[in-house]
C-alpha positions in Angstrom: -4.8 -2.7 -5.7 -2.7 -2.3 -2.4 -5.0 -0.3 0.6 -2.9 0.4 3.7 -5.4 1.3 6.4 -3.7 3.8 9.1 -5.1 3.6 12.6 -4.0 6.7 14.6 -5.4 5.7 17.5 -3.2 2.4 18.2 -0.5 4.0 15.4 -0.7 0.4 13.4 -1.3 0.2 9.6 -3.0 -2.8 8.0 -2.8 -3.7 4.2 -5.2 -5.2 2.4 -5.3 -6.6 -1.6 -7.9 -6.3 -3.7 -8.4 -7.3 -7.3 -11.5 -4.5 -8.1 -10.5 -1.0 -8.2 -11.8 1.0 -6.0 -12.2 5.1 -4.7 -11.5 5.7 -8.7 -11.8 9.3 -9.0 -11.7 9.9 -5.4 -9.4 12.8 -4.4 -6.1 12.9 -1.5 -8.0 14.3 1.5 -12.0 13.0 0.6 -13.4 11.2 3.1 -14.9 7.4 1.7 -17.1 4.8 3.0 -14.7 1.8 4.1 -17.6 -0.6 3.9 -16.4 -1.3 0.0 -13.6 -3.0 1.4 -15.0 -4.8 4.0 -15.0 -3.0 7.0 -18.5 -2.1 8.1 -19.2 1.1 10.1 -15.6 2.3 9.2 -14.8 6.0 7.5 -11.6 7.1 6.1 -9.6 9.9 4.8 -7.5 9.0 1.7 -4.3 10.5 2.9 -2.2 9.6 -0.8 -0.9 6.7 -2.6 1.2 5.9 -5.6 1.4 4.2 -9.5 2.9 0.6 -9.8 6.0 2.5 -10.7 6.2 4.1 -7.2 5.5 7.6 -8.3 3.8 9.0 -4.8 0.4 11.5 -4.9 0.6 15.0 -4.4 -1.8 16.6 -2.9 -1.1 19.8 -4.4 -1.1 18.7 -8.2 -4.4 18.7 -10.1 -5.9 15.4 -12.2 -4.2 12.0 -12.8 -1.3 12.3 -14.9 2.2 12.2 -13.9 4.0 15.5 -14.2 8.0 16.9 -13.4 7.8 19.4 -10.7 10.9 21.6 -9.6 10.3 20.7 -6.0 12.7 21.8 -2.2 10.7 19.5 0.3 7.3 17.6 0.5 5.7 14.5 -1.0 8.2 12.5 -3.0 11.6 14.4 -1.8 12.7 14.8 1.5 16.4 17.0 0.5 19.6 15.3 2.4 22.7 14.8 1.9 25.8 12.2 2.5 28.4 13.2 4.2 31.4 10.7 4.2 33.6 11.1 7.7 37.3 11.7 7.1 39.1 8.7 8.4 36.7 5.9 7.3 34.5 5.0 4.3 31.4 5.4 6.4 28.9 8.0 5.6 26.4 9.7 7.7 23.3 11.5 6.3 22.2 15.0 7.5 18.6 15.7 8.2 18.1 18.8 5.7 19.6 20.6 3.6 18.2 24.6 2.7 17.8 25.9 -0.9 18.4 22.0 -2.6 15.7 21.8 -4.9 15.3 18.8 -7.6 13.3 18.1 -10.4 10.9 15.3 -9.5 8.1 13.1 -11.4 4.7 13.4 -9.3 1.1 12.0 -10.1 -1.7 13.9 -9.7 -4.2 13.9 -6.7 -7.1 12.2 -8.2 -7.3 8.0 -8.4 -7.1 6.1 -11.5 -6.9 3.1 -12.8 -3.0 2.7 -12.9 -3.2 3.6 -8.9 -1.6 0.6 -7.2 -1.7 2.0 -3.4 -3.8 3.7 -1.8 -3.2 5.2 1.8 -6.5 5.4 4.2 -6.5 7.3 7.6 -9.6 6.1 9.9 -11.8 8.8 11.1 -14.7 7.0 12.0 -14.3 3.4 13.6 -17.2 0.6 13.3 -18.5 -2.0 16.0 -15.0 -4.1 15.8 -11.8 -3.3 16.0 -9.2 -3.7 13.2 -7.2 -6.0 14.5 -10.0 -8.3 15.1 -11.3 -8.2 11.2 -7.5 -8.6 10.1 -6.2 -11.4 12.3 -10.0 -13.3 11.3 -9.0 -12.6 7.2 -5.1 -14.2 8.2 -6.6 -17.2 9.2 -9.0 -17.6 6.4 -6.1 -17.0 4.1 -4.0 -19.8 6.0 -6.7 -22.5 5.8 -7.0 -22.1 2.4 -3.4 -22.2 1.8 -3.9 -25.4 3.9 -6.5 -26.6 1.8 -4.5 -25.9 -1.7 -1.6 -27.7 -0.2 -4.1 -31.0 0.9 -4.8 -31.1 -3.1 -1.4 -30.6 -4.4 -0.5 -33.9 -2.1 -3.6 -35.5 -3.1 -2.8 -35.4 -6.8 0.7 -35.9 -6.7 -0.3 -39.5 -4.9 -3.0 -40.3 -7.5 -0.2 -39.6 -10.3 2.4 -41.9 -8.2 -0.7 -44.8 -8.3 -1.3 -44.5 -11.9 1.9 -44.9 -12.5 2.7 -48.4 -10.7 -0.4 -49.2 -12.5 1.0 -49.0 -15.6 4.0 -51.2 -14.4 
């Protein structure tokens, strides 16, 4: 499960994977503990997310399954249009378009198991910052990449001395 924690004070957004699932049957606009995760002191308002097949949340739409909705605007359709200029094959897009409406697949606002992202919005902040936890969690990441590395070579030297042994 993908987390993409928003900060809206310093307007940066940090992602974080987890194998557990977590927030299941949490709702789009409850406010949840961020200390499951990892960050201590923290609170946060989940703001929407979406399936591994990139169906987004709406807010609006009751329960977990995915439903068609005859939708003109708002979570998973912003309505434009291309509009190819006469004399060459570039085309521009408009910003909005009135009365285009589309039918569009939606899942519902509560969090399930098939959820793969979930988008958090910090309310409350703990004793550090964000972008101290994250930047500590890179570098444990890249010393253990380090580390994995270290015993790929180690083994792939033992295998080259067995071999001229055998010779």
């Amino acid at each position: 499960m993908n987390i993409v924690i928003s900060d809206p004070k310093t307007g940066k957004a940090y992602s974080k994977n987890l194998e557990e699932k977590v927030f299941l049957n949490k709702k789009i606009g409850e406010t949840v503990d961020l200390s499951a995760i990892g960050l201590e002191g923290y609170q946060g308002r989940i703001s929407g997310g979406s399936n591994k097949a990139g169906f987004p949340m709406k807010k609006t739409l009751p329960g977990t399954s995915l439903k068609k909705i005859f939708i003109k605007e708002g979570t998973g359709f912003k309505p434009r249009i291309k509009v190819k200029k006469k004399k060459t094959s570039e085309s521009k897009t408009r910003k909005f378009v009135k009365g285009v409406r589309v039918r569009k697949t939606v899942r519902g606002n509560t969090i399930a198991d098939d959820v793969h992202q979930i988008n958090l919005i910090v309310t409350k902040e703990g004793k550090q910052k964000l972008e101290e936890i994250f930047k500590k969690e890179e570098k444990a990441e890249a010393q253990q990449e380090a580390k994995k590395e270290e015993k790929q070579e180690e083994k792939k030297a033992e295998k080259k001395e067995e071999k001229k042994e055998k010779k």
